[in-house]
N, C-alpha and C positions, 0 to 999 in steps of 0.2 A: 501475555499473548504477544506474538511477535509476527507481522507481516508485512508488507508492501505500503508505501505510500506514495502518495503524488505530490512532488516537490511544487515549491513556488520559484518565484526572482529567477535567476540564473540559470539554475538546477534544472530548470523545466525545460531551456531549449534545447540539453541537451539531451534529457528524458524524452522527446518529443523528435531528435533526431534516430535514438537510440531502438524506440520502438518503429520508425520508420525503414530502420537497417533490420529490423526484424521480420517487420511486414514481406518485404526485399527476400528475406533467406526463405519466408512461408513459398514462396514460388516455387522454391527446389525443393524443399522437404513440405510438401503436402499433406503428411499428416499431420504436421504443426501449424499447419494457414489457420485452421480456426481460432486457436489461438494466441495467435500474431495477431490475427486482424482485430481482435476488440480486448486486450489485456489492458491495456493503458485506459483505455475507457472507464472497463470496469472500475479498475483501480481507482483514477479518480473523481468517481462519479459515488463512489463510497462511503458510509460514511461508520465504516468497523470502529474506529478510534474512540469516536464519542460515543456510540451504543454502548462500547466495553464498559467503559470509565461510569454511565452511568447504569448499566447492570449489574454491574460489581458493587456499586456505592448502596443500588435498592437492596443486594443480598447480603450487607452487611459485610461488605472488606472495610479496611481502613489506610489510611495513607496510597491511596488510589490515586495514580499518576500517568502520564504518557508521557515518554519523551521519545522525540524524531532521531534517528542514526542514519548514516553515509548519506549526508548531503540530501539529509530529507526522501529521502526513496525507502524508507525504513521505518517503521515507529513499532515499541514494546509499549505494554500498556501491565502495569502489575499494580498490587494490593497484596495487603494479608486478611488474613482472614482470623477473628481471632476467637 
């Protein structure tokens, strides 16, 4: 599984600038205010990553792991299943 994450340390001011340049664009394209205005929220108020890792572990994957991609705004989450 592969989607969105909310970075820490660094990454976060500029995540936190980036989605406020978004907010910004939701003015002129109004069909996307709604979500501009609470994506970043969603995102990190989340918590997809660790649900995954342990529903996949009750359903019997193995080698069940997360790791975060591009500066943390990313995370995969795989297993096999055997």
């Amino acid at each position: 599984m592969h989607d969105f994450a909310c970075p820490g340390g660094a990454m976060r001011g500029l995540w936190d600038a980036y989605f406020a340049a978004l907010r910004l664009a939701g003015t002129f394209a109004r069909s996307w205010k709604p979500v501009f205005d609470g994506l970043d929220t969603v995102i990190c108020q989340s918590r997809w990553e660790e649900q995954a890792v342990d529903a996949m572990q009750k359903s019997g994957f193995q080698g069940v792991a997360g790791r975060r991609l591009t500066l943390g705004t990313a995370a995969i989450v795989a297993g096999r299943k055997p």
